[in-house]
C-alpha positions as CSV (number, residue, x, y, z in Angstrom):
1,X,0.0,0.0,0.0
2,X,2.5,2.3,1.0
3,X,4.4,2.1,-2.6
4,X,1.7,2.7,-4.5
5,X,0.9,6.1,-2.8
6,X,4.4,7.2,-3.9
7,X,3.5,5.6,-7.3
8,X,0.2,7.8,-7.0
9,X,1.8,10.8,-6.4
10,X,4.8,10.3,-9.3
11,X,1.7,9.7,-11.8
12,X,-0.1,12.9,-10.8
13,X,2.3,15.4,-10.5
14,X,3.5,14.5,-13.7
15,X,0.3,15.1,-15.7
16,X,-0.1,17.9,-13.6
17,X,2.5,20.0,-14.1
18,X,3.0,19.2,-17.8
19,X,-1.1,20.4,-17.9
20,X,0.1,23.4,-15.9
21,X,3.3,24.2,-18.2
22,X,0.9,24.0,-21.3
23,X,-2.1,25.8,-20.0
24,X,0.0,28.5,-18.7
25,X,2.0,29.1,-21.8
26,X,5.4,28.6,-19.4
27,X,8.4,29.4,-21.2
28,X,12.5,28.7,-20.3
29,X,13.6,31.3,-17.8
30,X,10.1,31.6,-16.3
31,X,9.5,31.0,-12.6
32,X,6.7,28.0,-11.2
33,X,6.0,28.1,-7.6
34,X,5.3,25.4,-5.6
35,X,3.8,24.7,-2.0
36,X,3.8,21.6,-1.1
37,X,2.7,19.5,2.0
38,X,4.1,16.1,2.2
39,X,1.5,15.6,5.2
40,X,-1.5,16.0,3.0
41,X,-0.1,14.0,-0.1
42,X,0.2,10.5,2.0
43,X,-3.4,11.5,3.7
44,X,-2.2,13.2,6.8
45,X,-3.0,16.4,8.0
46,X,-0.8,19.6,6.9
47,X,2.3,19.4,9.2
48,X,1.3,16.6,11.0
49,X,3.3,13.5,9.6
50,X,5.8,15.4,7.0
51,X,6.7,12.8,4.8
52,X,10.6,13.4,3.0
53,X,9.7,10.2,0.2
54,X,6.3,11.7,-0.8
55,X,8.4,14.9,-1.2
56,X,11.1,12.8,-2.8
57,X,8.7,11.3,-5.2
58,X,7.5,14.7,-6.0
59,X,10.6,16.2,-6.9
60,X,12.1,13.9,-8.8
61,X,8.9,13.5,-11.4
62,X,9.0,17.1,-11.7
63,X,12.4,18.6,-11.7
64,X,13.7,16.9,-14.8
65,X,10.3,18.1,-17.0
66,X,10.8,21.5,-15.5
67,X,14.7,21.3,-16.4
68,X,13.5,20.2,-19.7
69,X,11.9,22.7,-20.9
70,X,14.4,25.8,-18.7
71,X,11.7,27.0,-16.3
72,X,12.9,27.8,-13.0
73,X,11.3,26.1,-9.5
74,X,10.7,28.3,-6.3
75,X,9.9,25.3,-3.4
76,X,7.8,27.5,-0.8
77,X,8.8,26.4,2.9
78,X,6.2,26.2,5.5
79,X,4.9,28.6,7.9
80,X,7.3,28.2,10.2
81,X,9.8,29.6,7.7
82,X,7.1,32.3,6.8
83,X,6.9,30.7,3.7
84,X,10.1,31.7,2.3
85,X,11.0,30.2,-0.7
86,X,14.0,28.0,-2.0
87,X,15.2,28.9,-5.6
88,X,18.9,28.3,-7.5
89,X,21.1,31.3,-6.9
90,X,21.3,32.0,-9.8
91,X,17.1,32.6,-10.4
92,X,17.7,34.6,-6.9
93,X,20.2,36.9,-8.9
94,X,18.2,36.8,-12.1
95,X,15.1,38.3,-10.3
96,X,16.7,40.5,-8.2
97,X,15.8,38.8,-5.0
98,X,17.4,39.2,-2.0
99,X,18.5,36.0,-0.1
100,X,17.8,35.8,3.7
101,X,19.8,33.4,6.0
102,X,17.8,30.3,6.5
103,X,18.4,26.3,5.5
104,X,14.8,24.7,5.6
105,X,14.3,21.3,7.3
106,X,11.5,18.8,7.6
107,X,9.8,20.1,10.7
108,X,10.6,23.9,9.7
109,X,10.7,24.7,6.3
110,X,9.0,21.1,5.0
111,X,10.0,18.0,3.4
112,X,9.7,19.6,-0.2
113,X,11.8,22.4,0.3
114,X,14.0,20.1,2.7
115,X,14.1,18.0,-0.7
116,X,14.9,21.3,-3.4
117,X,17.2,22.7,-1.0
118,X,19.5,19.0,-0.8
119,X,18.8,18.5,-4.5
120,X,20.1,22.1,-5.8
121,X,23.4,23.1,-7.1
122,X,23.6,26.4,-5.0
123,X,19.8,26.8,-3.3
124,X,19.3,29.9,-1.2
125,X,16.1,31.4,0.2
126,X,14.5,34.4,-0.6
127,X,11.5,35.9,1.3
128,X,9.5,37.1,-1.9
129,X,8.8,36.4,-5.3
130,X,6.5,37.0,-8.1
131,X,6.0,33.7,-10.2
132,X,4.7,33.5,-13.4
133,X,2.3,30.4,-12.2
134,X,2.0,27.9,-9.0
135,X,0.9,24.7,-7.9
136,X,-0.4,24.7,-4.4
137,X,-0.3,20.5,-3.3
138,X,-2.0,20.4,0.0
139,X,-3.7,23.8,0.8
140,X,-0.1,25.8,1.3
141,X,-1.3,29.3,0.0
142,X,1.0,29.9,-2.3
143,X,-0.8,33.2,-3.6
144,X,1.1,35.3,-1.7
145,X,4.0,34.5,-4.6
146,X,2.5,35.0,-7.8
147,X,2.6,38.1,-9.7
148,X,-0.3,40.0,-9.3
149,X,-3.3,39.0,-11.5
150,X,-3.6,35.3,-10.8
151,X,-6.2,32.8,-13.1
152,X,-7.1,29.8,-12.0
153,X,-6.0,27.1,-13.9
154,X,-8.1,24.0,-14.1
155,X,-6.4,20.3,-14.8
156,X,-7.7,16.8,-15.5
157,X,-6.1,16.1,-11.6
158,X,-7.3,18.0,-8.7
159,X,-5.4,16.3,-6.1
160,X,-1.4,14.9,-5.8
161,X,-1.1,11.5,-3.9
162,X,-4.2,12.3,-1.0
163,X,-3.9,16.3,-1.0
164,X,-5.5,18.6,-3.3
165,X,-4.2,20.4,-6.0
166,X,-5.1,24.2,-7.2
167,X,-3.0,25.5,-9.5
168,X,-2.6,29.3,-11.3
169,X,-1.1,31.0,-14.0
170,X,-0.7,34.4,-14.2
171,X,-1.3,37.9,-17.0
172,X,-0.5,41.2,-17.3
173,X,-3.0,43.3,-15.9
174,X,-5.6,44.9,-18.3
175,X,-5.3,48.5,-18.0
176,X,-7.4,51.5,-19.7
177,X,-10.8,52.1,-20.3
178,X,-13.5,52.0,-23.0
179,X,-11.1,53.0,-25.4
180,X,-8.5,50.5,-24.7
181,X,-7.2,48.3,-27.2
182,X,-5.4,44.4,-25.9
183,X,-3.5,42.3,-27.7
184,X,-4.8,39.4,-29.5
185,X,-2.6,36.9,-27.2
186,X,-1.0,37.4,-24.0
187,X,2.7,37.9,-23.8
């Protein structure tokens, strides 16, 4: 039983984020937020039984697709970190965001970020970003890190292993009024 839930959450997060990537219109050098709770995926409650090979599992279905097509991940720690994210470095430098002095672990910071920061080549965290789109896995309000007009993005999965699964992309604002003109597609 315990295999397939790590099975489970392999097979979802892979057609999610590929659904995600494609519905969003991601592009290399873009940024994809994620919250994850390991808790909720394995049918716990959020931060009651963090769970570092659900997060595992996780990370290693999406990194290489994400690597593959050149977007950048953003692993949003828990609350207890106040949900500072980890990112590459070089995506901190990119951006223009400033690091803060902080190593996330499983009981502060979460199993997923626990897992981005061990599986980085030079992870730092930052305390703010503005992604491009996000996966929340578990109810981990990721919101707070997405640039400012957010669309829900609907996927043939709503859930990741046992925790559910809402997911955004995100536009440039519309501006202007009855005169206004908007491009036929968005950038």
């Amino acid at each position: 039983m315990e295999n397939n839930i790590y099975q489970t959450i392999k097979s979802d997060a892979e057609t999610a984020v590929r659904e995600l990537i494609e519905a969003a219109h991601l592009t290399a050098g873009q940024l994809l937020v994620i919250g994850c709770s390991s808790s909720e995926m394995v049918g716990e409650r959020i931060g009651k039984n963090s769970s570092m090979e659900a997060a595992v599992a996780l990370y290693e279905t999406i990194a290489p697709i994400l690597a593959e097509q050149g977007i950048l991940l953003a692993a949003q720690c828990c609350e207890h970190l106040n949900r500072a994210l980890i990112v590459e470095r070089s995506t901190a430098e990119k951006f223009g965001y400033e690091p803060v002095w902080v190593k996330p672990q499983p009981k502060a910071g979460g199993s997923f970020a626990t897992t981005v920061w061990e599986r980085m080549t030079d992870p730092v965290a930052v305390e703010r970003i503005q992604a491009h789109a996000g996966m929340d896995v578990g109810a981990t309000l990721i919101g707070m890190h997405l640039r400012r007009v957010a669309v829900p993005v609907r996927l043939s999965v709503n859930r990741i292993g046992e925790a559910s699964l809402v997911c955004a992309r995100t536009r440039p604002a519309y501006i202007g009024g009855p005169r206004a003109q908007y491009q036929t597609s968005e950038p």
